[in-house]
N, C-alpha and C positions, 0 to 999 in steps of 0.2 A: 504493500500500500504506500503510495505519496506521501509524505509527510507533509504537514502546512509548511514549516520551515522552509526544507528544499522548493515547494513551490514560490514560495514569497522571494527567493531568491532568484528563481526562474523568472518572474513574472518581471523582479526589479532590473535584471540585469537585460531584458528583454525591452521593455518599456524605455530605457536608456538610451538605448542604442537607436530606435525609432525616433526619441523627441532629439536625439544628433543628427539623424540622418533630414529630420526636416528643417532643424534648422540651417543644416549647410546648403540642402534646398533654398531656404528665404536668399541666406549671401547670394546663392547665385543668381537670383531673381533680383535683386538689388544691383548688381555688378552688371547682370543685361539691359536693366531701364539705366544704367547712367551709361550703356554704350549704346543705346539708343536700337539695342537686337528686342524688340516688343513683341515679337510673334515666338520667341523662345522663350523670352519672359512667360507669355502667357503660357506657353506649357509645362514650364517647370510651376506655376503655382497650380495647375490641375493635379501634377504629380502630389503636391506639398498637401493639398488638399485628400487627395485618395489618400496618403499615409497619414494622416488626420484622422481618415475616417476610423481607417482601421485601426490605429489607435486605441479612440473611443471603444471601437467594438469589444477591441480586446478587456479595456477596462472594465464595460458593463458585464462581461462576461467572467471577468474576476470577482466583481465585485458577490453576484451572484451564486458561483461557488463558495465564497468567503461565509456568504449569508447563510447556504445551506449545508455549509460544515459547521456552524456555530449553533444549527437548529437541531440537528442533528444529535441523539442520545448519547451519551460520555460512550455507553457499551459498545456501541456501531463504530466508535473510532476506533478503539483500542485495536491493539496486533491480538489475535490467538499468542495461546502460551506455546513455548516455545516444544514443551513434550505434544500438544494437541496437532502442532503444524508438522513433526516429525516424518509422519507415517507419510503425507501428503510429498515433503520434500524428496524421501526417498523412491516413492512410485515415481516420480518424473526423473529425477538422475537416473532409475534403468530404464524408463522409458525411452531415454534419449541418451544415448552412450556417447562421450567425452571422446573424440579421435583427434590428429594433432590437426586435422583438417579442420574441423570445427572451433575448437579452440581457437587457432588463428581468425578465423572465421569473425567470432565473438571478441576478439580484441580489436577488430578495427574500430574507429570513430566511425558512427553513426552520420549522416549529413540532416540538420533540421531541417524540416519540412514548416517552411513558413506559408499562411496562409496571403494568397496576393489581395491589394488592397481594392476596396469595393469598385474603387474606379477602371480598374484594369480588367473587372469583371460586368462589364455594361452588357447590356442587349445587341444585337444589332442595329435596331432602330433607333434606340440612345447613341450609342458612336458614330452614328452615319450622321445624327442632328448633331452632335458635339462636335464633328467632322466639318460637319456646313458652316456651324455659327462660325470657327473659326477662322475661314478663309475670309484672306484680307477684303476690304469691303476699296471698289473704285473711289482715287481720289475723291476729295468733297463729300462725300455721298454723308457721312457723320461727322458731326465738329470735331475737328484734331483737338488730341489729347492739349496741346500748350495751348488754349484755349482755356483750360481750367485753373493755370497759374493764379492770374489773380485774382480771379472771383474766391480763390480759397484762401487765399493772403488777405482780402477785404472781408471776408468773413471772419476768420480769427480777430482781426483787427477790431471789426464790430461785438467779437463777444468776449473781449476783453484780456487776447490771447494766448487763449489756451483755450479747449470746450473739447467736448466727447466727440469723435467721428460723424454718432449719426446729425447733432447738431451745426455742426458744418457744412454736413454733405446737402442738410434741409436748405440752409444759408445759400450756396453755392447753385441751389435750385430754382429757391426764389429768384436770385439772380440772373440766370439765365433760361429759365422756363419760357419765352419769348420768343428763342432764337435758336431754340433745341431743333432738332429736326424727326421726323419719324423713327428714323433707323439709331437715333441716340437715347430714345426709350426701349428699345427691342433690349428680351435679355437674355442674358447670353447661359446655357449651362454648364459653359466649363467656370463660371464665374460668380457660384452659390447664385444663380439664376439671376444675378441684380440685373438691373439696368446696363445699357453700354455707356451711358453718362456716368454713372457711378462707377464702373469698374474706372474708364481713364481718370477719375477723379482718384481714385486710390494708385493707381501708377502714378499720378504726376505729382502728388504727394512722396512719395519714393523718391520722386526725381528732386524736390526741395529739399528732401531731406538731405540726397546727396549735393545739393548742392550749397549747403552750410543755410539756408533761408526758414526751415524748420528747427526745433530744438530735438537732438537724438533722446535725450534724458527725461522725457514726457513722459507719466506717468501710463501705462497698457492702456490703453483703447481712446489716449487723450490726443493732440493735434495743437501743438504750440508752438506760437510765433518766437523768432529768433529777431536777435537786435539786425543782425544784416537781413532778416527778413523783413524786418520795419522799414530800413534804409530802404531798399527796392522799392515796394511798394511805395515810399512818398515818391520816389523818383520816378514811377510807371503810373503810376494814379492817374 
């Protein structure tokens, strides 16, 4: 039987190595919106997202077992005694005789079998749509992403520089709700379904950030103005 221990080390050292693997995902999604590669961008956070998911899964699915080993009766946990597991140990050892082929056999390392992440496992009709949304759209046809500069720079600015995502992105809307065009409300599914206005609003965000006009040091899910972001904006205003 499992022991919780060993699992809980399974689980940590498992979990680790995912929330590494997405975040060296984010760097390079970062590293492509400031070389201006936006169509690689956009796939590496589809990736960052399906390892996200699964993530999650895996957690609820810990958490879960966690629940139903703890509900679980003391007696259902425990091992049998070691004279009662006896008889059982030694029907299997002659069931299965120990040859030096086997043995070796038995000492290889195992390769783990990781489950692929939800996104990797679409339908067809989902990839073929995820496939579509992402081909580039003919110039003009959507307002370019630098376009959202300073509506998001005059937004912070307005809420007193710093506010929560979705209140800037609101900001950034009233703004230009006007001048939006059709195909910059369509949403995208490789892009938690948002808007195409909202996703470039969250890349060109990336792109201030990189380019010193945001503050990196903003608290998770905040959006704050930088003193050379002030400067700009008086100077583009």
């Amino acid at each position: 039987m499992l022991r919780r221990d060993r699992l809980e080390r399974a689980v940590s050292a498992l979990m680790n190595k995912l929330e590494t693997l997405v975040a060296g995902v984010r760097e390079q999604v970062v590293d492509r919106i400031r070389k201006g590669e936006y169509e690689e961008a956009q796939s590496l956070v589809a990736r960052a997202q399906g390892v996200e998911s699964f993530v999650n899964s895996v957690r609820q699915s810990y958490e879960q077992l966690i629940a139903g080993w703890e509900e679980a009766p003391t007696e259902t946990r425990q091992r049998a005694p070691r004279a009662a597991r006896a008889p059982r140990v030694a029907a299997r050892r002659a069931a299965a005789p120990r040859t030096r082929r086997a043995v070796r056999a038995a000492a290889r390392p195992t390769r783990a079998v990781v489950a692929r992440p939800a996104a990797a496992r679409r339908a067809p009709a989902q990839a073929a749509a995820v496939s579509a949304a992402r081909e580039r759209l003919p110039r003009g046809t959507a307002t370019p992403q630098s376009a959202y500069r300073l509506p998001i720079l005059k937004a912070l600015a307005d809420l007193g520089g710093q506010a929560p995502a979705h209140q800037v992105l609101s900001r950034v809307f009233e703004q230009m709700k006007d001048s939006l065009k059709p195909e910059d409300l369509e949403r995208l599914p490789y892009a938690r379904n948002r808007p195409r206005w909202q996703t470039y609003c969250r890349w060109e965000r990336n792109k201030l950030l990189a380019d010193g006009l945001l503050r990196r040091d903003a608290p998770r899910g905040q959006w704050a103005l930088s003193d050379k972001g002030r400067q700009f904006l008086k100077q583009h205003a």
